[in-house]
C-alpha positions as CSV (number, residue, x, y, z in Angstrom):
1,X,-41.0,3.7,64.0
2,X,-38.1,2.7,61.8
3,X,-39.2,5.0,59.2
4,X,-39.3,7.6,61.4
5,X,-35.8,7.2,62.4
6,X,-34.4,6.9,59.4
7,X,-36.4,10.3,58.7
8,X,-34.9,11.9,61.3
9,X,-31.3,10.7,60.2
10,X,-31.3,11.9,56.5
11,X,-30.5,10.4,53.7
12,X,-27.5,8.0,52.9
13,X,-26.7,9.4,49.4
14,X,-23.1,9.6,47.9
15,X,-24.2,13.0,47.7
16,X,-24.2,13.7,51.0
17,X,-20.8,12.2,52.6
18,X,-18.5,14.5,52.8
19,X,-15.9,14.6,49.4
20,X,-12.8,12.7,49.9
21,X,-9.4,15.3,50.3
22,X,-7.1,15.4,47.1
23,X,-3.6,15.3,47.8
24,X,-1.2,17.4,45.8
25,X,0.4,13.6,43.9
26,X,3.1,15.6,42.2
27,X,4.4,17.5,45.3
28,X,3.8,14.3,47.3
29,X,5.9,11.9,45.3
30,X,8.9,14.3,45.0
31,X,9.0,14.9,48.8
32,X,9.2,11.0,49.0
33,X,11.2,10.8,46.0
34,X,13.8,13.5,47.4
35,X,13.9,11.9,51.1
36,X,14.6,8.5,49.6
37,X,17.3,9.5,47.6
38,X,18.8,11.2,49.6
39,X,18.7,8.9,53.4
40,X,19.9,6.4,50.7
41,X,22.9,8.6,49.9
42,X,23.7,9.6,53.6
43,X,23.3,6.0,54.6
44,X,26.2,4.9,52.3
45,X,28.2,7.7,53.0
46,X,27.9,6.3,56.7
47,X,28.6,2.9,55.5
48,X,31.6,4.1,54.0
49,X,32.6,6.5,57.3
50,X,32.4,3.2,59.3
51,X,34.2,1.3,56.7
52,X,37.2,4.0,57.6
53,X,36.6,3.9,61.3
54,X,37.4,-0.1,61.3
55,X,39.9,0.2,58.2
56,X,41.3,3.6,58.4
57,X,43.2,2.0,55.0
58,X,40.6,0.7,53.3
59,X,40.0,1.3,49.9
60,X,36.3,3.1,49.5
61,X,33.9,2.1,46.2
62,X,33.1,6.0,46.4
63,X,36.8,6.7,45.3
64,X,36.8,6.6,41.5
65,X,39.3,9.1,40.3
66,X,41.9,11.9,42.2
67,X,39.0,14.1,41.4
68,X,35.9,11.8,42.1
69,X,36.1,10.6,45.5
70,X,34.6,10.5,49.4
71,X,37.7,9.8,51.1
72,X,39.1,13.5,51.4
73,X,35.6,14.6,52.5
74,X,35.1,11.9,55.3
75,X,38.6,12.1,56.6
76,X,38.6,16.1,56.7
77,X,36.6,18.7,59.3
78,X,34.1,19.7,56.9
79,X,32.8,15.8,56.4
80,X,31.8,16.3,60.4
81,X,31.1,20.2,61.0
82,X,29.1,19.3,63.9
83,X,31.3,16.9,65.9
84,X,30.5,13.7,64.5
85,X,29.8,12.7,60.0
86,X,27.2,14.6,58.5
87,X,25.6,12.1,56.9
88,X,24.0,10.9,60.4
89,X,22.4,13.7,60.4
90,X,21.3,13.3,57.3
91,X,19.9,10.1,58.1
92,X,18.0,12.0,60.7
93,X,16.9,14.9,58.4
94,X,15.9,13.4,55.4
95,X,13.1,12.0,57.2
96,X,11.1,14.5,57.1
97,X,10.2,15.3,53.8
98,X,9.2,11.8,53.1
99,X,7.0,11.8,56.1
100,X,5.5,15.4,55.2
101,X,5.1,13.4,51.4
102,X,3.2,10.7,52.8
103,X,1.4,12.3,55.0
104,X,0.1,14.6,51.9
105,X,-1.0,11.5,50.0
106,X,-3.1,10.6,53.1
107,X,-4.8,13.8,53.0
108,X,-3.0,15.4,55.8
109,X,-3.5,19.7,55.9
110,X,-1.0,21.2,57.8
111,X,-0.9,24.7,59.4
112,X,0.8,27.6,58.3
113,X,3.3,27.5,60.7
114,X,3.9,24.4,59.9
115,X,4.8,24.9,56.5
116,X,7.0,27.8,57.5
117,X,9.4,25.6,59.7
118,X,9.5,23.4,57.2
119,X,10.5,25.2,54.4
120,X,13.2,27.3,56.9
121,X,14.7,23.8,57.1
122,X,14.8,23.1,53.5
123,X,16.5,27.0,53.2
124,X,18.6,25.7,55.8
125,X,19.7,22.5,54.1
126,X,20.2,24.6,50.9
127,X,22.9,26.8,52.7
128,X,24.5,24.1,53.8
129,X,24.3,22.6,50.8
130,X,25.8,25.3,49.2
131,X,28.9,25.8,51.5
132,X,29.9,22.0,51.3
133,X,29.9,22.6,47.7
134,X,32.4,25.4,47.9
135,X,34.4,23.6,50.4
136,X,34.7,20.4,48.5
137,X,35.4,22.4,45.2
138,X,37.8,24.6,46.1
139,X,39.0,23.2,49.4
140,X,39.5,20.0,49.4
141,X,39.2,20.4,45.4
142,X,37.4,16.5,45.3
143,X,33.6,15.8,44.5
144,X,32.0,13.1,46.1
145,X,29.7,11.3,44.6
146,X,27.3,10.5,47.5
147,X,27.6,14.2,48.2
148,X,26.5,15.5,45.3
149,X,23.7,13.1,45.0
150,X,22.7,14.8,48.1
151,X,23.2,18.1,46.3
152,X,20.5,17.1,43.3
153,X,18.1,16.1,46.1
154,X,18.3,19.4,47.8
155,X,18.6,22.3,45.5
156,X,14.9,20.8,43.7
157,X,13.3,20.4,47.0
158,X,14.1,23.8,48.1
159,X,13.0,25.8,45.0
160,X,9.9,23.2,44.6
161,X,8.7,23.7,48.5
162,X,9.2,27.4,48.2
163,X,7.5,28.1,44.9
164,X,4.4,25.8,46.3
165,X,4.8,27.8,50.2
166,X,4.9,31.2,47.9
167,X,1.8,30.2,45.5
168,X,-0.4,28.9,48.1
169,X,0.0,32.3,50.3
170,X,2.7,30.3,53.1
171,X,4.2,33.8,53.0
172,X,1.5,36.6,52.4
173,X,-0.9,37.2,49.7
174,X,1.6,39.4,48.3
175,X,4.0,36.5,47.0
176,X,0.9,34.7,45.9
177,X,1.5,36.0,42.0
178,X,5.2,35.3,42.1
179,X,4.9,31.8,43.9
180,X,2.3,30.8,40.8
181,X,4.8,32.6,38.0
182,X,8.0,30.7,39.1
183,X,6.2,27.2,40.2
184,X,7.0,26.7,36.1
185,X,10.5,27.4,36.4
186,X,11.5,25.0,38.9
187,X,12.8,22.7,36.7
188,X,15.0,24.6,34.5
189,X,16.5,26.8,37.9
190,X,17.3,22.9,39.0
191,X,18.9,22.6,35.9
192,X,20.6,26.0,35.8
193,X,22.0,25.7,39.5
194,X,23.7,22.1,38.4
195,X,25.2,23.9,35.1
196,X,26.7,25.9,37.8
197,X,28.3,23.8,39.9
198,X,29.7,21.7,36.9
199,X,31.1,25.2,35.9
200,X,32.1,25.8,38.9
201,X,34.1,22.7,39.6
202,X,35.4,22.7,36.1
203,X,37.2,26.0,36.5
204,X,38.6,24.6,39.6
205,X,39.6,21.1,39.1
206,X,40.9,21.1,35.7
């Protein structure tokens, strides 16, 4: 009789469990790698916000030069465009790619849809990304450095989750060829959009 059963249940093999899911290491690690950095960076730039609150004086560790400082970018309407400092929602934000990273190395597959929101929320972080730069640059014509470690945490995750939604067919088969043909870029258009904003600040600040 045991025989039997163990007839009827099949073999045990390796062969025959089903194969383990690979997770996508690379992608993981720089989601995790990009949402640490950057929580870190918005959690010292709230640090340094509370800092103000209790010392409106105080002197920050953020302000190194004229040029190189927090202080004009806490202390102005940009630093809290939605009613209270950006950087706590930051802290909020910049959970979510390490989640999504972690969740990859687990073998987590997630749904089209899915992939879409997320990668509209990375666009969305890039705007904004974008628009602080200007402001800070030609605005309030000081560079924070907590802000623009922010900055080099965005502008790679944004062209790094759109390349990989493009090449695995996130938007269309259509955008399949180009997602694959820029995935190899990423890295120099990281570098490229930096270059930029060092020209950029170095025609305005100097």
């Amino acid at each position: 009789m045991t025989a039997s059963v163990a007839s009827d249940r099949g073999p045990t093999t390796e062969s025959s469990r089903p194969p383990a899911v690979r997770a996508p290491l690379g992608f993981a690690i720089a989601l995790i790698v990009s949402g640490a950095v950057g929580w870190w960076a918005a959690f010292a730039l709230t640090l340094d916000k509370i800092e103000l609150y209790r010392h409106p004086n105080a002197v920050l560790n953020c302000n190194i030069s004229v040029l190189v400082q927090c202080g004009k970018g806490l202390d102005s309407w940009q630093g809290s465009i939605l009613g209270f400092p950006n950087s706590i929602f930051g802290l909020a934000v910049w959970v979510a790619p390490i989640a999504v990273g972690v969740s990859l190395l687990a073998g987590a597959r997630f749904a089209r849809w899915y992939w879409i929101l997320f990668n509209l929320g990375v666009a969305g972080a890039m705007v904004f990304t974008i628009w602080l730069s200007v402001e800070s640059i030609w605005v309030l014509r000081a560079l924070c450095p907590w802000c623009m470690l922010t900055w080099s945490m965005v502008i790679p995750l944004f062209l790094l989750v759109t390349a990989r939604n493009a090449a695995d067919g996130v938007f269309g088969a259509r955008l399949r060829r180009a997602g694959h043909a820029f995935t190899p870029w990423v890295l120099p258009a990281t570098v490229f959009c930096f270059l930029a904003i060092g020209l950029e600040a170095f025609v305005a600040l100097r």
